[in-house]
C-alpha positions in Angstrom: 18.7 12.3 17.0 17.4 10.6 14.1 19.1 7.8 11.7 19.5 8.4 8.6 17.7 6.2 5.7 19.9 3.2 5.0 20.5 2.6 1.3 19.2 -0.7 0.3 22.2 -2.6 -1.6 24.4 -5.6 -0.9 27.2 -4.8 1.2 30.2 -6.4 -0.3 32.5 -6.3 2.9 31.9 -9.6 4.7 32.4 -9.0 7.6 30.4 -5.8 7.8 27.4 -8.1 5.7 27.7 -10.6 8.4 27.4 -7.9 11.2 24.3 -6.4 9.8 22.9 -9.7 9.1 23.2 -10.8 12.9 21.8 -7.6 13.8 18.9 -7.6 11.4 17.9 -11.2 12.0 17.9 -10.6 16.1 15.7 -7.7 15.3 13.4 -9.8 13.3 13.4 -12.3 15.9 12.1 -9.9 18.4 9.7 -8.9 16.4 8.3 -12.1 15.6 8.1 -12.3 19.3 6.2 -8.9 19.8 3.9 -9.4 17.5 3.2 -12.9 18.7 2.3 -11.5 22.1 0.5 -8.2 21.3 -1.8 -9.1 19.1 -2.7 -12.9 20.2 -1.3 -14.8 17.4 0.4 -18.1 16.3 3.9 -17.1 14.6 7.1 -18.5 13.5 10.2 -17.7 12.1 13.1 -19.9 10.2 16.1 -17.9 9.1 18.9 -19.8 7.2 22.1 -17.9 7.5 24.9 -18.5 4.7 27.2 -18.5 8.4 24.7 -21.4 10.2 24.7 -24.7 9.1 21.2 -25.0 10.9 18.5 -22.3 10.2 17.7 -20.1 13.7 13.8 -20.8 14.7 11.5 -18.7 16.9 10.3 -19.5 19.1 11.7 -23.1 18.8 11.2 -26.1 16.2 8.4 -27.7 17.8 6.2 -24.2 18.0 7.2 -23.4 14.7 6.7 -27.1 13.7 3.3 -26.7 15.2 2.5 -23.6 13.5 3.5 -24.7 10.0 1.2 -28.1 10.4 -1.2 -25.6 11.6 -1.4 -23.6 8.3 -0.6 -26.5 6.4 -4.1 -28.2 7.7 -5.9 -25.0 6.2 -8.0 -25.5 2.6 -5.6 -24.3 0.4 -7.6 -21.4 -1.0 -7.7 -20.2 3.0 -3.9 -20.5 2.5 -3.4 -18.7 0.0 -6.0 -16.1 0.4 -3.6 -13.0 1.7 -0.4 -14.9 0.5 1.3 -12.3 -1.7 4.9 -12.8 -4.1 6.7 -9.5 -4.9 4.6 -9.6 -8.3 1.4 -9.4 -7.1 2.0 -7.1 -4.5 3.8 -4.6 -7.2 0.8 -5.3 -9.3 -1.5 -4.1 -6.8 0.7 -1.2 -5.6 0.3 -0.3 -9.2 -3.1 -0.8 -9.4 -4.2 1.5 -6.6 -1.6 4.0 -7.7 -3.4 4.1 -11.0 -6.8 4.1 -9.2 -5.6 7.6 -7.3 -4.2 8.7 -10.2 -7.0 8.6 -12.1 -9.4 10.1 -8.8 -6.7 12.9 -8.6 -6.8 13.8 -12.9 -10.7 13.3 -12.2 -10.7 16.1 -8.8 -8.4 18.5 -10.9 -10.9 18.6 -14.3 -13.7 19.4 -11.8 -11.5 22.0 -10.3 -10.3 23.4 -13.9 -14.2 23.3 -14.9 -15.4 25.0 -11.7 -12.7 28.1 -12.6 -14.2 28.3 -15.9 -18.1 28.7 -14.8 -16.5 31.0 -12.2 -15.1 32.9 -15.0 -17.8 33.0 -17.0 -20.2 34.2 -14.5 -17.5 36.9 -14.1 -17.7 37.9 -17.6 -15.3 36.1 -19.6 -18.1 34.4 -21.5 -17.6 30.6 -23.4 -15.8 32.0 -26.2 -12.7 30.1 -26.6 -13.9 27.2 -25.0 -13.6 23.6 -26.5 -16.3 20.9 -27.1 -14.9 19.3 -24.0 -14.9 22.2 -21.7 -18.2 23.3 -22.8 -19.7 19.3 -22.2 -17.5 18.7 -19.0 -19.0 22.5 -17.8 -22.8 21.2 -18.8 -22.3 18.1 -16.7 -20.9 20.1 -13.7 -23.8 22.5 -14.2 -26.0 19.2 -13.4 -24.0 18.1 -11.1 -24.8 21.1 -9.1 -28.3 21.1 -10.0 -28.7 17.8 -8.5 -27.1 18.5 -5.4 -28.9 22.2 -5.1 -32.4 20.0 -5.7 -31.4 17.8 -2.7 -30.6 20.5 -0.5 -34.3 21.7 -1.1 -36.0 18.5 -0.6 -33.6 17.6 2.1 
């Protein structure tokens, strides 16, 4: 049986928020700690709970201690170098959104432009057709060309 997505909002019943907040932090913990161990690597957590007057560490204060003066001996731009704030990593969520947006409008004109020869070497003809359609339909023409030339020589 499946769970069903969990709404992402602040729960205003404290004792409910508290609940999920133990439960979520444990299950970070343990994932800090499987992620440590499969894959070979150095990792900390601190959590500071509004409940906690100390923050909870994994996997204790020296390791983390030791893994925090470990980054912090780094050159800062090797620091910093897949850091990412919600900003940037929006930005570049946009950014490559865009990008397939873009490769997706570009796939669909060829796909429009390829119906048209299709139609054309049907019979339709070009009348009707636009200054764009008739230049985007040339450059598909030599798009083909090329591709028909390196088949030949190929």
């Amino acid at each position: 049986m499946t769970r069903k997505k969990v709404k992402l909002a602040f729960i205003t019943n404290d004792s409910a928020r508290k609940a999920t907040f133990k439960k979520r932090k444990k299950g970070l913990m343990k994932k800090v700690g499987e992620l440590s161990t499969l894959c070979g690597i150095d990792a900390c957590a601190v959590v500071y709970s509004p409940y906690d007057s100390q923050p909870e560490v994994w996997p204790d204060y020296r390791g983390a201690h030791r893994v925090l003066a470990q980054f912090k001996r780094m050159p800062e731009m090797e620091q910093s170098k897949k850091m990412v704030n919600q900003e940037s990593f929006i930005r570049h969520r946009i950014s490559k959104a865009a990008d397939q947006l873009k490769k997706l409008n570009k796939d669909n004109r060829e796909k429009e432009i390829t119906h048209l020869m299709y139609q054309c070497l049907t019979g339709k003809g070009l009348q009707g057709l636009g200054v764009a359609e008739l230049n985007d339909m040339g450059w598909l023409l030599d798009q083909n060309l090329k591709d028909i030339c390196k088949r030949i020589e190929g």
